[in-house]
N, C-alpha and C positions, 0 to 999 in steps of 0.2 A: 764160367764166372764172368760178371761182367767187367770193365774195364774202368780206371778211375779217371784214364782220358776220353772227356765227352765223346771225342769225333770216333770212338774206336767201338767196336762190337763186343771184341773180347781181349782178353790180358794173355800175354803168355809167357811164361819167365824159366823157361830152362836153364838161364843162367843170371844169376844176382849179383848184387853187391857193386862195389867201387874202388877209388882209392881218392887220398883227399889229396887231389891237384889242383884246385881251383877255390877261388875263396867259396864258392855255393856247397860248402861240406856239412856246413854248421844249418844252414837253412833248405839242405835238401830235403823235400819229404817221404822219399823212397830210404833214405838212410833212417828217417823218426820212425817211420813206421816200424822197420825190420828193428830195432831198438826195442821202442813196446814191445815184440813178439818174445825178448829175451825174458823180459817180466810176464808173461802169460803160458802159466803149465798147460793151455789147452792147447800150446802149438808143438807141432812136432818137436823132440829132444834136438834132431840135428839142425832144426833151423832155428832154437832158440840158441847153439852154440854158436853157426857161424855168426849171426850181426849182419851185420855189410859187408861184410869180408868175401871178395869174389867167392864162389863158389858152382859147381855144375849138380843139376836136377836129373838124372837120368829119367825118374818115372814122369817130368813131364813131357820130355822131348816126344812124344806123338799125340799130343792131347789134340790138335789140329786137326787129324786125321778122322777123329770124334765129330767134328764140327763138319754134318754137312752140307749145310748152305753155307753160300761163300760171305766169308766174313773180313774189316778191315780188324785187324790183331793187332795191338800193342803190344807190341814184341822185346822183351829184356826191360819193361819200364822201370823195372825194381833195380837199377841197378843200368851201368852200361858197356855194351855188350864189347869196347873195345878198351876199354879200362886195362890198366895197368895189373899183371895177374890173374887175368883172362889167360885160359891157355887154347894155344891155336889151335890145338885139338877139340878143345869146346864150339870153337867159332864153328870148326869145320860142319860140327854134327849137324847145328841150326841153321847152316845153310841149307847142308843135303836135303835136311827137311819140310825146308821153305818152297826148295824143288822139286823134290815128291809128293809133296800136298801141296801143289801148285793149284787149287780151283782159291785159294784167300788171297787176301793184300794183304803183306806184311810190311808194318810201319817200324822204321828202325832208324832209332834219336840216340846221335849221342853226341861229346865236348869234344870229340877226338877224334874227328873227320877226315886228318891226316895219317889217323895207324887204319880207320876202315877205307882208305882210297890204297894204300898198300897192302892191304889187305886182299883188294881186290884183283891190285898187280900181280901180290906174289901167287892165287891160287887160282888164276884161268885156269892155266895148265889142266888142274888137275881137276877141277869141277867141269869145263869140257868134257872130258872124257867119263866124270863120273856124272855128269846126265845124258849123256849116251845110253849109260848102262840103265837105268830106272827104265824097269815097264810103265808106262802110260796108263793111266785112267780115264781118257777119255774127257777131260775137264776142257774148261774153258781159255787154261793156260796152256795148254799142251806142248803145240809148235813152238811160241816165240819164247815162254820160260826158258825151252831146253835150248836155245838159239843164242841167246844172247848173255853177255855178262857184263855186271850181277843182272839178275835175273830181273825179269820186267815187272813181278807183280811184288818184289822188294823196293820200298820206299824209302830211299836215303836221305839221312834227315840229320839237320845238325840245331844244336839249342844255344840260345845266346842271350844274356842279356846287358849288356852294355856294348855301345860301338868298335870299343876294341876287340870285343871277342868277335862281333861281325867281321873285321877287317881281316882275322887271323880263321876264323872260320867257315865262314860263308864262300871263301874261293875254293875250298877245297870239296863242297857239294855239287857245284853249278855245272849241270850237264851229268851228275853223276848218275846212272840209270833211269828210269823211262820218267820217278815223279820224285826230284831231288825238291826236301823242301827245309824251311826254318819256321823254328819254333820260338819266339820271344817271349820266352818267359821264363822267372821276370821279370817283367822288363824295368830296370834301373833308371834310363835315362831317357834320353830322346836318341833313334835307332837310327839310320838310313840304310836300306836296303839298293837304292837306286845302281848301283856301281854295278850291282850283280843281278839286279830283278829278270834280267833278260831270259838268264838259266836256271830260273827258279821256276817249281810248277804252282808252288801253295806255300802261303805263307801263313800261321796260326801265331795269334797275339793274344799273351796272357797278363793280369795283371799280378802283382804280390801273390804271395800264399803262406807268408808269417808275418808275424806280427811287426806292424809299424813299416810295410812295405809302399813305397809310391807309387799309383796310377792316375795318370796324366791324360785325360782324352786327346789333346792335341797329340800327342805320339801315338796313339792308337789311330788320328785318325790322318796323319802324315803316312804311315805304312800303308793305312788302306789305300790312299789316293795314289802311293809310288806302286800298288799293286796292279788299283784298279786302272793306271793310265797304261799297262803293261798287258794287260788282258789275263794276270796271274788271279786264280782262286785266294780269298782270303777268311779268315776264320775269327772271328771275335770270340774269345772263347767268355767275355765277363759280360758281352752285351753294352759293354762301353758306347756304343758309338749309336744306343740308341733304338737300336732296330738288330734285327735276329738276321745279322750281317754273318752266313755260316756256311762258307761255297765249298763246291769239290772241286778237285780240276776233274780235267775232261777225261773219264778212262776210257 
C-alpha cells in the first residue's frame, strides 16, 4: 500500500491511534481519517470501533517481510507509536520486527520524543540479547542493525510545529540513532532549528493541511538555509521554495 507521506515507499501501521495531548488533536489528519473509517461499512468492524483510540494490529505486524526490495516505511503514521496507551509490549513487537526485517528503513515520527529516548534506555538490555537470537537473512542490514541501539536503519523522528515545541523537542532527537530527523509540519510560525541543526540528519517542511492553515515561504526558506549552511538534507514537501528542493541524507 503506498504511503500518504511523499518521501515514504510504503505505510505501516501495526499500531494506531493517539491520545489528545497537544493542541494538533482537532487538526490531525490521521485521527480524520480513522473517523471517516467509523462511518464506512466497507471497513473492517474492529477498526471502525476503535477510532483513534490506541490500538495493536497483530495481522499487520510482518507485512514488511512481504516487501522485498528494500523500502523507506512509514511506520505507525496513523497514529503515534509512543502515545499515551501504547503498551510496551506493542512497542516491543515493532521493534523486533524492524530488526528482523532489517533490509527497509523504518521512518518513526512522533510528539513524544521523550517517552521513545526512554524507551530506548529502558530496552537495550533486552533487545541486545534478543537480536543475538534472530537468524540473519543475509540483507544489507545484517551487521550494524544487530550491533547497535536503536537500530541503524530506524529513523528517529520528532514533529513540531511551532518554536516551542522545537525547544521542548528537537533536543530530545539530536544524535538519537544513525538518521535523527524533524518534521515541520505544520508549520505555524517562523521555526529555528539552528540550536540543534548540528545533530540532525534531515529536516522535512510541510505547509498547513486544514483549512485556513498559514505558509509563509520566508520560514520554509530560513530552515532551508539553517539546513543547507549545516550540510543537513532538507525536504520541501509543498514545493514552497520554488524548485523540487527533496534531499536524502547520506545512507
Amino acid at each position: 500500500m503506498n504511503s500518504p507521506a511523499e518521501y515514504a515507499d510504503r505505510r505501516w501501521n501495526p499500531v494506531t491511534g493517539c491520545r489528545a495531548d497537544f493542541g494538533c488533536w482537532n487538526r490531525c489528519w490521521a485521527r480524520a481519517r480513522a473517523m471517516r473509517h467509523r462511518e464506512n461499512p466497507t471497513i473492517a468492524h474492529r477498526e471502525r470501533y476503535c477510532g483513534f483510540r490506541p490500538a495493536y494490529w497483530p495481522e499487520r505486524l510482518r507485512e514488511p517481510c512481504r516487501w522485498k526490495a528494500r523500502q523507506k516505511i512509514a511506520t505507525c503514521f496513523m497514529g503515534d507509536l509512543f502515545a499515551g496507551g501504547v503498551l510496551r509490549h506493542w512497542q516491543r513487537l515493532v521493534f523486533q520486527m524492524m530488526i528482523e526485517c532489517d533490509r527497509h528503513d523504518y521512518m518513526v515520527l512522533t510528539k513524544r520524543p521523550g517517552e521513545m529516548a526512554r524507551f530506548f534506555s529502558d530496552e537495550s538490555p533486552v533487545f541486545c540479547a534478543a537480536a543475538a537470537s534472530i537468524e540473519g537473512g543475509g540483507t544489507p542490514f545484517e551487521a550494524p542493525v544487530r550491533q547497535y541501539w536503536p537500530p541503524l536503519n530506524v529513523w528517529c523522528g520528532t514533529s513540531v510545529s511551532t518554536q516551542d515545541d522545537a525547544i521542548r523537542r528537537v533536543p530530545e532527537v539530536v544524535g538519537m540513532g544513525r538518521y535523527p530527523w524533524v518534521s515541520v509540519e505544520p508549520i505555524l510560525e517562523r521555526v529555528t532549528l539552528r540550536p540543534w541543526i548540528h545533530g540532525i540528519r534531515w529536516v522535512v517542511v510541510g505547509g498547513g493541511n486544514w483549512k485556513g492553515a498559514p505558509m509563509v515561504k520566508s520560514w520554509v526558506e530560513q530552515l532551508y538555509h539553517e539546513a543547507h549552511d549545516a550540510g543537513v538534507a532538507f525536504w520541501d514537501k509543498r514545493n514552497v521554495l520554488g524548485a523540487d528542493v527533496k534531499e536524502w541524507p547520506t545512507l
